[in-house]
N, C-alpha and C positions, 0 to 999 in steps of 0.2 A: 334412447340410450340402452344398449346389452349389460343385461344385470346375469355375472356366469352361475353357474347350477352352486345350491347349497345341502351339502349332506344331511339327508333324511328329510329335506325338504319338498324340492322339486332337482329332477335330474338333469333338466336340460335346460339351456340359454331362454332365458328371460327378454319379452323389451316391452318398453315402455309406452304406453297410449300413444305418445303422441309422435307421429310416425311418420317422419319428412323425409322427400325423394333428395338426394345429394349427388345429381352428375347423374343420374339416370338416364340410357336412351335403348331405340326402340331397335334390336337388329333382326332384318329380315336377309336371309341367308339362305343358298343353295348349294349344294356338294355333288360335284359331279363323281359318281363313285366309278368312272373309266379310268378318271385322268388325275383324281383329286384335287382338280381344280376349286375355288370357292367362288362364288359369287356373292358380293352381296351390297346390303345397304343400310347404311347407318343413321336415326335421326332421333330427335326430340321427343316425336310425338309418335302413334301407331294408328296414322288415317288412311282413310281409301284410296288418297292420294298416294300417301308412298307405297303401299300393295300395287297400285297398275303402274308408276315408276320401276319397280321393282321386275314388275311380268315384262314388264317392256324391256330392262335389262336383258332378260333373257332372251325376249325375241329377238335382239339386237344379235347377240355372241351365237346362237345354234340357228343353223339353217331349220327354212319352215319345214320341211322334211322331216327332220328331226322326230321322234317323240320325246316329251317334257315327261314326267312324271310328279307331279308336286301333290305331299302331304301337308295335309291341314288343319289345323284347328276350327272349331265356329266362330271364332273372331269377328265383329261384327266387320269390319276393313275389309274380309275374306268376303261377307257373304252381300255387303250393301246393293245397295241399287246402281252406286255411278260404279261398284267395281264391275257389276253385270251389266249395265250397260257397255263399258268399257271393251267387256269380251264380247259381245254381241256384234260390236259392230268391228274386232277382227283386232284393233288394238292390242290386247290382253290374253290372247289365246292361249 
């Protein structure tokens, strides 16, 4: 629960301990800045599965030719083992 600012108190929004997710999901997103086009994908959770879902999107819509440029967080989705496995073996490039 958001308790708002009290004067001379504290100045900004307050919450409370106990701090429950309500309709939360995980979006992983690309923006083509040619065409502004988006790509993206939307889910529940943020696993390594939906990251190479995700890569896989791409490689689907831009020919292999293409270069991708994707920024990144350390995520661990980003950095796992099945995602590197996944680009290793030409899936997830």
């Amino acid at each position: 629960m958001d308790r708002p600012p009290v004067a001379d108190q504290h100045s900004a929004h307050l919450r409370d301990y106990e701090y429950v997710r309500l309709g939360t999901v995980s979006l992983l997103g690309g923006l083509d800045l040619h065409s502004g086009k988006v790509v993206e994908i939307v889910s529940d959770t943020h696993k390594s599965a939906h990251f190479i879902a995700f890569l896989k999107k791409l490689d689907d819509i831009y020919p292999q030719q293409e270069k991708i440029r994707l920024v990144l967080d350390n995520h661990s989705a980003h950095v796992s083992r099945e995602t590197r496995n996944e680009s290793r073996h030409g899936a997830a490039t």
